[in-house]
C-alpha positions in Angstrom: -54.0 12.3 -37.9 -54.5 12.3 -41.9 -54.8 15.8 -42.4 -52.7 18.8 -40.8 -56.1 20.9 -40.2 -58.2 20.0 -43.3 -55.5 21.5 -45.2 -54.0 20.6 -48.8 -49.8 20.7 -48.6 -47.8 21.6 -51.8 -44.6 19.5 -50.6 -40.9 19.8 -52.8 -39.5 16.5 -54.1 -35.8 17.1 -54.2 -33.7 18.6 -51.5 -36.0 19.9 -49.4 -38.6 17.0 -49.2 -37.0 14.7 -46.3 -36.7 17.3 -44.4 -40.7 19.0 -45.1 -42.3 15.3 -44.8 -39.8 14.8 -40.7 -41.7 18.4 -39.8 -45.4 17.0 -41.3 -44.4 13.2 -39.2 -44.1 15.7 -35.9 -47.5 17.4 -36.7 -49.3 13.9 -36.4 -49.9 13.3 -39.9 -49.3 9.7 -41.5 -45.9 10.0 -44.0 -45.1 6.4 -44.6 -46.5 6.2 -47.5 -45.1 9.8 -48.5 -41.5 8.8 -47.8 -42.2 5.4 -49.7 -43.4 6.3 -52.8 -41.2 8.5 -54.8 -43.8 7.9 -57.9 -46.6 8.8 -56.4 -47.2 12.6 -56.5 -50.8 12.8 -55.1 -51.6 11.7 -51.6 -55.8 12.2 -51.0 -56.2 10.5 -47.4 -53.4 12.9 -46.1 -53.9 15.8 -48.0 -50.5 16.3 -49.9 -49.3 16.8 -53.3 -45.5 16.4 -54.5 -44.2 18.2 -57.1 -40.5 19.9 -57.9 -39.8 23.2 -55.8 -40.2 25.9 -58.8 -44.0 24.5 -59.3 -45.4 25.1 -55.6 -46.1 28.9 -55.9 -48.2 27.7 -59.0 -49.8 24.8 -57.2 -50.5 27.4 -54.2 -51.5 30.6 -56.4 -54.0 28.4 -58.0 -55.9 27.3 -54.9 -54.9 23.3 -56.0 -53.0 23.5 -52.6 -54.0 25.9 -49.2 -50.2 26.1 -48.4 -47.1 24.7 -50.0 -43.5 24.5 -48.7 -40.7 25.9 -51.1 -37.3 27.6 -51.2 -36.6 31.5 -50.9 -34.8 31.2 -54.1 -37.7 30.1 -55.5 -40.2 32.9 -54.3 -37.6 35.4 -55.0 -36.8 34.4 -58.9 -40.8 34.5 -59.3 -41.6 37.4 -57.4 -38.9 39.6 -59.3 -41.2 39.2 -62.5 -42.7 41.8 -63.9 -46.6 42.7 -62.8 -47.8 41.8 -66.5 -45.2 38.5 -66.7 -48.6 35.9 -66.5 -45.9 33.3 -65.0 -45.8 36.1 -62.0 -46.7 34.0 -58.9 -49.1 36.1 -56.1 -49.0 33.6 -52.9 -48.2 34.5 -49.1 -45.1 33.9 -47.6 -46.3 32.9 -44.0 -43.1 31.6 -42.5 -39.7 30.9 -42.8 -38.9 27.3 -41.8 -34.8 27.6 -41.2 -33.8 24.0 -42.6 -32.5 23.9 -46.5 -30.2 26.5 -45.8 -28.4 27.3 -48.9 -26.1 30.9 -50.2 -27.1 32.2 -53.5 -23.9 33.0 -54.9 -21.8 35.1 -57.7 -18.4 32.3 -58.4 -15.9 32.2 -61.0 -12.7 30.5 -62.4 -10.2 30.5 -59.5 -7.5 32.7 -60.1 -7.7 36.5 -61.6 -11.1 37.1 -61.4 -12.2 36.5 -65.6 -15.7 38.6 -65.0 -13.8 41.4 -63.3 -11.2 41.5 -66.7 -14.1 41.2 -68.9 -16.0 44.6 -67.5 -13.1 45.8 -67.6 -11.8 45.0 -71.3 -15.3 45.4 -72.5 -17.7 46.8 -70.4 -19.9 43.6 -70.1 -19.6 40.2 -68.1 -21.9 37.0 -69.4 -23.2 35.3 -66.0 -24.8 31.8 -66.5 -27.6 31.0 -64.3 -30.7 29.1 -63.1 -32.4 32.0 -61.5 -31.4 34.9 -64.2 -34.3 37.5 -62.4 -32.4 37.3 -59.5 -28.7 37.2 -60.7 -29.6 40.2 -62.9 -31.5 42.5 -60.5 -27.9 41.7 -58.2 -25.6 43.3 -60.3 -27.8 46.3 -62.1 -28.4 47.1 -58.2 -24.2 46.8 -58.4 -23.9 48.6 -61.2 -22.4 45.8 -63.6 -23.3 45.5 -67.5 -24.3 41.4 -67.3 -25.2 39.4 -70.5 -27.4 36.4 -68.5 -27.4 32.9 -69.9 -30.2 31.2 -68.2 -29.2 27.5 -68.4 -31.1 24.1 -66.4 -28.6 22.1 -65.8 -25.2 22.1 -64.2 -24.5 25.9 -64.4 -20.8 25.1 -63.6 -20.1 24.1 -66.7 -20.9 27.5 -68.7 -17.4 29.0 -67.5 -15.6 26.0 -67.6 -16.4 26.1 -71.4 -15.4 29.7 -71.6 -19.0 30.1 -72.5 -19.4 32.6 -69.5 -17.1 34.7 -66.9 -19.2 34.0 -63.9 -22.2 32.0 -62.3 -25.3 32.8 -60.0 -26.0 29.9 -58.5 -27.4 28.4 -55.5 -24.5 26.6 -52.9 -25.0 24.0 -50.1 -21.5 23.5 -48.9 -19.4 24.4 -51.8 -18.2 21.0 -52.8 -19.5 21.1 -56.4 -17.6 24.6 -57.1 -14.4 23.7 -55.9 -14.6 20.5 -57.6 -14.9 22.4 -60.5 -12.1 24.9 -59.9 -14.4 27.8 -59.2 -14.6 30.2 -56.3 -17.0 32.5 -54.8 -16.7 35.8 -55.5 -19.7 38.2 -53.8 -22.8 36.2 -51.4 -25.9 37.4 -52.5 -28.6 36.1 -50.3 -28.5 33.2 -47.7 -32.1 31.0 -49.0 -34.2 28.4 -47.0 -37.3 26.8 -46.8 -40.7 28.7 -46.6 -44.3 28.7 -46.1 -46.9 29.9 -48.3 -50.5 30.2 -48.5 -53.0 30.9 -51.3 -54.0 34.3 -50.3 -58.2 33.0 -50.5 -57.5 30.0 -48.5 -55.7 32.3 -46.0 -59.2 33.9 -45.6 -61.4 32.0 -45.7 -59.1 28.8 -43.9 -57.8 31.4 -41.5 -58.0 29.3 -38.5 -56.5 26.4 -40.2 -54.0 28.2 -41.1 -53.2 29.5 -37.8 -53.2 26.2 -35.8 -50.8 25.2 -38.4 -48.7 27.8 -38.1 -48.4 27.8 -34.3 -47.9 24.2 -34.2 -45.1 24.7 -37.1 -43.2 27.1 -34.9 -43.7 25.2 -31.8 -42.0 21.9 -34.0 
């Protein structure tokens, strides 16, 4: 099979993207190719583009792809933005796909908790984070004064540098934070793979859709 129903895929390089082109191998379609090429980010003859995880609601919103496959952390950090915020994403989450199974977490130093001194010496903890929607919505809901630093690359740094008190950040296993001396301190939201649709390709590909999504729940 070279297509999964005439559709185009949005597919995550990264984490999630063995895992995304094993379920496309058990609908039929052709992923040698796919799983070969890590250079190669458009794939015609099967119907797939590859991109990183944070640009498939864009791909998808856009009608360049009918469905894509991304993270719950994703969706969630894109959806929190506000209705005028043009980098808003507007896609439909169809399915959630169970694998990629990752805790969105609040961690600090180990020890006396240094966020918990700092609201109370002065009223305000500074949270690095790559998702800083998400980490701030958490803790107005709780009723915390935050400072976010949104940051791209290895958030565990910020409050080993004393730049911070505390992280948001996205955990696997918890390896990496206890490497690092850090410990989690509140779960926020347990985040795994999902399936989206461009909401006019979920009209008018409605059927296409469909089979796809039976035969994804039957895999």
């Amino acid at each position: 099979m070279s297509r999964a129903s005439g559709l185009t895929i949005a597919v995550p390089r990264g984490a999630l993207f063995g895992e995304t082109v094993d379920i496309l191998a058990t609908l039929g379609m052709d992923t040698e190719e796919l799983r070969e090429n890590d250079r190669k980010l458009l794939f015609e003859e099967i119907g797939v583009i590859t991109m990183r995880p944070s640009d498939v609601p864009t791909y998808v919103e856009a009608g360049a792809a009918d469905v894509g496959i991304t993270g719950k952390d994703v969706l969630l950090e894109q959806a929190t933005r506000g209705s005028e915020d043009p980098t808003r994403r507007e896609v439909y989450e169809l399915l959630d796909l169970g694998y990629g199974r990752c805790t969105m977490v609040l961690a600090s130093r180990e020890g006396p908790d240094p966020a918990v001194e700092a609201l109370r010496r002065l009223g305000v903890m500074r949270v690095a984070t790559k998702y800083p929607r998400i980490a701030a919505r958490h803790l107005e809901e709780t009723g915390r004064q935050a400072e976010i630093v949104e940051v791209k690359g290895s958030v565990e740094l910020a409050p080993l540098t004393g730049m911070v008190e505390a992280i948001v950040d996205l955990t696997a296993t918890g390896t990496t934070l206890k490497e690092n001396n850090l410990v989690v301190r509140e779960e926020l939201m347990v985040c795994t793979a999902r399936l989206i649709a461009n909401p006019v390709s979920h009209k008018l590909k409605a059927a296409a859709i469909d089979d796809l999504l039976e035969r994804l729940r039957a895999a």
